[in-house]
C-alpha positions in Angstrom: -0.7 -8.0 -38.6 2.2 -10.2 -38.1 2.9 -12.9 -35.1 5.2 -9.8 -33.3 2.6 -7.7 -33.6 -0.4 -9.6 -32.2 1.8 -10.3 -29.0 2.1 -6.3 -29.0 -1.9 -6.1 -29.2 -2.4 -8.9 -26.6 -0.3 -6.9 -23.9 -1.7 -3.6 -24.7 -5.6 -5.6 -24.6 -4.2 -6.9 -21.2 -3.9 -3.5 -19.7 -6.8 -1.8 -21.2 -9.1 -4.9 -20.0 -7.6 -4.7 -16.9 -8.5 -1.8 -16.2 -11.8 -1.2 -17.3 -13.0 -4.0 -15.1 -11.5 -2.6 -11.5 -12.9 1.2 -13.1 -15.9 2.2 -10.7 -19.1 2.6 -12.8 -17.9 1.2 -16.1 -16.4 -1.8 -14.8 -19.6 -2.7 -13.0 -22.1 -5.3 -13.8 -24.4 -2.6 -15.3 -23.5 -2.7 -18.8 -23.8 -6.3 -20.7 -20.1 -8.1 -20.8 -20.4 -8.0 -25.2 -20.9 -4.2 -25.0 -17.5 -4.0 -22.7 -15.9 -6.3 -24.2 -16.2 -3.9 -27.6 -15.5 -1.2 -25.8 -11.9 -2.6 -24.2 -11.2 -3.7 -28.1 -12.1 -0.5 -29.7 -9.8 1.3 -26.9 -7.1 -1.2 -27.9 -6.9 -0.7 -31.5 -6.9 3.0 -30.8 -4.0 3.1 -28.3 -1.8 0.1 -29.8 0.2 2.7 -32.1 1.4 3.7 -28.5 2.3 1.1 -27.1 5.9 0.4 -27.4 8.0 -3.1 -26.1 10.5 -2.1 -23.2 12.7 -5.2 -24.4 13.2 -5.5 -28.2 11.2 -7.9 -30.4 11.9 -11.2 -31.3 13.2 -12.3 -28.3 10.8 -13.1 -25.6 9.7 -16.8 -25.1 5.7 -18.0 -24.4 7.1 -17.9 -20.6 8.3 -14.1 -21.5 5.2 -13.1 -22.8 2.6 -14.6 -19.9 5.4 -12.6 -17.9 4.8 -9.2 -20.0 0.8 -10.5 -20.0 1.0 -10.6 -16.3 2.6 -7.6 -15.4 -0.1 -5.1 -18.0 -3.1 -7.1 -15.8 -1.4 -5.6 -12.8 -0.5 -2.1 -14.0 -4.2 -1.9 -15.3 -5.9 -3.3 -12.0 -3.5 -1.0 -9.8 -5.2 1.8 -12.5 -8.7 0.4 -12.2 -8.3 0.3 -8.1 -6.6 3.3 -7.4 -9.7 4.8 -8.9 -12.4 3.0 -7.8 -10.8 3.3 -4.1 -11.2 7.0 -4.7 -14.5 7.0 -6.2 -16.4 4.9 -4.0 -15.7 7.8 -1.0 -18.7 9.6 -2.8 -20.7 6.1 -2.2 -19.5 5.8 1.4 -20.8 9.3 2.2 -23.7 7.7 1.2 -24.0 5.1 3.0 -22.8 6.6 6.7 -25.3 9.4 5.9 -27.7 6.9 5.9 -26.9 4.2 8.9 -27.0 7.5 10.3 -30.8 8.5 9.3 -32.2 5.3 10.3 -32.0 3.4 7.1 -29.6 0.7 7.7 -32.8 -1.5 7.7 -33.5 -0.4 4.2 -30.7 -1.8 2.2 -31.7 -2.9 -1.0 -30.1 -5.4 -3.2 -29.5 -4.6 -6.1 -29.9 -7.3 -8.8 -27.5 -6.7 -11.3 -24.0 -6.0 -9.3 -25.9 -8.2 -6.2 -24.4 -5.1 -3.8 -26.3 -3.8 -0.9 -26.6 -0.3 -0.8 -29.1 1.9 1.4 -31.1 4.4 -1.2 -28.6 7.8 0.1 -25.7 5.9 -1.2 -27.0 5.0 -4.5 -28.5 8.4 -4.5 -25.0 9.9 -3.9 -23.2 7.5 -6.5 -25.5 8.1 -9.0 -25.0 11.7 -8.6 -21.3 11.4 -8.7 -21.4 9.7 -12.1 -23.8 12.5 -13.6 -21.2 15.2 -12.3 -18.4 12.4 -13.5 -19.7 12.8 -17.1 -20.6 16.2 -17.2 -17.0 17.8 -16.1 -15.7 14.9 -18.9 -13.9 13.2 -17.0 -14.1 10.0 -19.7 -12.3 12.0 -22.0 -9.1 12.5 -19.2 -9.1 9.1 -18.2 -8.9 7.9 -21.9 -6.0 10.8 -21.6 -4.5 9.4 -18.8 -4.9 6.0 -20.1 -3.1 6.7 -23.5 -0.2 8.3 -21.3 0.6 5.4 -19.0 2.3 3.6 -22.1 4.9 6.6 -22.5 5.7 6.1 -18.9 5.4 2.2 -18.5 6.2 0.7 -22.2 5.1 -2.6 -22.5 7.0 -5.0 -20.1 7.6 -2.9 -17.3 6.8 -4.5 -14.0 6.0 -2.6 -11.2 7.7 -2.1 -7.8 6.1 -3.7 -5.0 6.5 -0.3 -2.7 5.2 1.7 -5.8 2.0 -0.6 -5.4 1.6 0.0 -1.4 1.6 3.6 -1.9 -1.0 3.8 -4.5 -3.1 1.7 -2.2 -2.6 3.1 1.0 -2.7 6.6 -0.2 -5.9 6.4 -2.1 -8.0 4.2 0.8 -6.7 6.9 3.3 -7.7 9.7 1.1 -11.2 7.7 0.3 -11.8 7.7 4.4 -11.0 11.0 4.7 -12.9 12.4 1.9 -16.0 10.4 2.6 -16.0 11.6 6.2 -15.9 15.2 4.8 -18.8 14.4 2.9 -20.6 13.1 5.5 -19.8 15.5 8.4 -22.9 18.1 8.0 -25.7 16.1 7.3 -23.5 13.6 10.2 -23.7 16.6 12.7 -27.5 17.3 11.7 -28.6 13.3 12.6 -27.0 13.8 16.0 -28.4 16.5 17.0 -32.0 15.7 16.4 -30.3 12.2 18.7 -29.9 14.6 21.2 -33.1 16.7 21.4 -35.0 13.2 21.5 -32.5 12.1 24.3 -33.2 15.2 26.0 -37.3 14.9 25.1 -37.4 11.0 26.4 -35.4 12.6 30.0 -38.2 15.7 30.4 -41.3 13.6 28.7 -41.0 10.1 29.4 -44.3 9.6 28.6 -43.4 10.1 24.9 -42.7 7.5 22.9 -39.5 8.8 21.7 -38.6 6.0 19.6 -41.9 6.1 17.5 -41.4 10.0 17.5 -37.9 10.3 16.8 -37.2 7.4 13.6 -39.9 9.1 11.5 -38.5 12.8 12.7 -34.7 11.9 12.0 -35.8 10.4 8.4 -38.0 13.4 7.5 -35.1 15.9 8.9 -32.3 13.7 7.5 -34.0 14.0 3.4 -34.9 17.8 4.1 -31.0 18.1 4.6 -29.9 16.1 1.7 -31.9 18.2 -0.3 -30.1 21.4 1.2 -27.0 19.4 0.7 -27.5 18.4 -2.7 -25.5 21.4 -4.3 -22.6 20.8 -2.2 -22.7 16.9 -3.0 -22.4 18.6 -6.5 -19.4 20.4 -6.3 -17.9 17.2 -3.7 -18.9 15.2 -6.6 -16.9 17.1 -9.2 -13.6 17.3 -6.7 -13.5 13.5 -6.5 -14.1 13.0 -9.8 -11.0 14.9 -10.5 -9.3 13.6 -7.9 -9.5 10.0 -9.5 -8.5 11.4 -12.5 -5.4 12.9 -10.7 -4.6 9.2 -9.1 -5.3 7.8 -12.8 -2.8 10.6 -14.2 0.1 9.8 -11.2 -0.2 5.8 -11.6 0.6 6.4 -15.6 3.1 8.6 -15.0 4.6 6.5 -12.3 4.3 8.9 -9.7 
């Protein structure tokens, strides 16, 4: 491999790096940092034949190429975020269904990513990544991935308006989503709010705080049971709506 040709492989490392450590789930602290670090480097070697120079060789200076190097880090963290923005929704589900149940006090920290998360919404992101895999979703992100360099060549620098789109449309789809998620097993925490507000008004000599935390728990993981199917199939549309976001930020729409 000549001198022209390890720049090529640096820029195209760049990018895939970059992306794989924004990407929700693989780019997490859950895997050792050797085993990624072979992944990003087998990826490279199998996408460099794509990966083509939008100025010609041989003429780029070391301030040209930490220019090139710069702009494939933020093509492949726009990537990585634009997906992870999308992905976490199935996480934040989780987490308002449980604030919601009475386990806000229950957060637990998990040692390896240091990220506090109440048990519904690891629950819920675990079960996205199960449905994640299953519908293959890894094989149309390495799709999507090998795509971006026909639509952004090597060099390209992105627009800064391009950028605020991606971002703003994916957190306000994330919201929305997660909400949508959340809304029936939302609705069913209120209500058994309301029958104990209704209880403490006709018995006030019942301890409805004693009663109702244990009641609002016990009703809130009957639901997510009933819920789980649906949580499936919610899984399965955000999974392929990250892989949609992936798809439109490599083909630069």
């Amino acid at each position: 491999m000549g001198l022209e040709q390890l720049k090529l492989f640096l820029l195209v490392f760049m990018r895939v790096g970059s992306i794989f450590i924004f990407l929700p789930f693989l780019g997490e602290g859950r895997a050792p940092r050797a085993l990624k670090a072979l992944i990003v480097l087998a990826l490279s070697v199998a996408v460099f034949p794509a990966g083509q120079l939008l100025m010609p060789p041989g003429t780029w200076q070391p301030v040209r190429l930490v220019m090139y190097a710069g702009a494939e880090a933020l093509l492949g963290a726009l990537m990585g975020v634009a997906a992870r923005i999308v992905f976490s929704s199935i996480r934040m589900a989780g987490e308002l269904i449980g604030q919601q149940m009475g386990m806000s006090l229950a957060h637990v920290a998990d040692p390896i990513t240091g990220v506090d998360a109440t048990p519904i919404g690891n629950f819920c992101e675990l079960m996205g990544v199960l449905v994640f895999f299953a519908i293959e979703g890894h094989i149309w992100m390495l799709m999507a991935l090998r795509e971006s360099f026909g639509h952004w060549p090597l060099g390209a620098f992105l627009a800064p308006d391009f950028v605020k789109e991606i971002c703003v449309t994916t957190a306000s789809h994330a919201f929305l989503v997660a909400l949508q998620l959340a809304a029936p097993l939302l609705l069913l925490t209120f209500i058994i709010s309301l029958v104990m507000a209704v209880m403490a008004r006709l018995l006030p000599e019942v301890n409805v705080l004693i009663l109702g935390f244990p009641l609002k728990i016990g009703v809130g993981l009957v639901g997510l049971a009933l819920f789980v199917p649906l949580l499936v199939q919610s899984s399965g549309d955000v999974s392929r709506a990250m892989l949609r976001v992936l798809t439109g930020v490599a083909a630069g729409s």
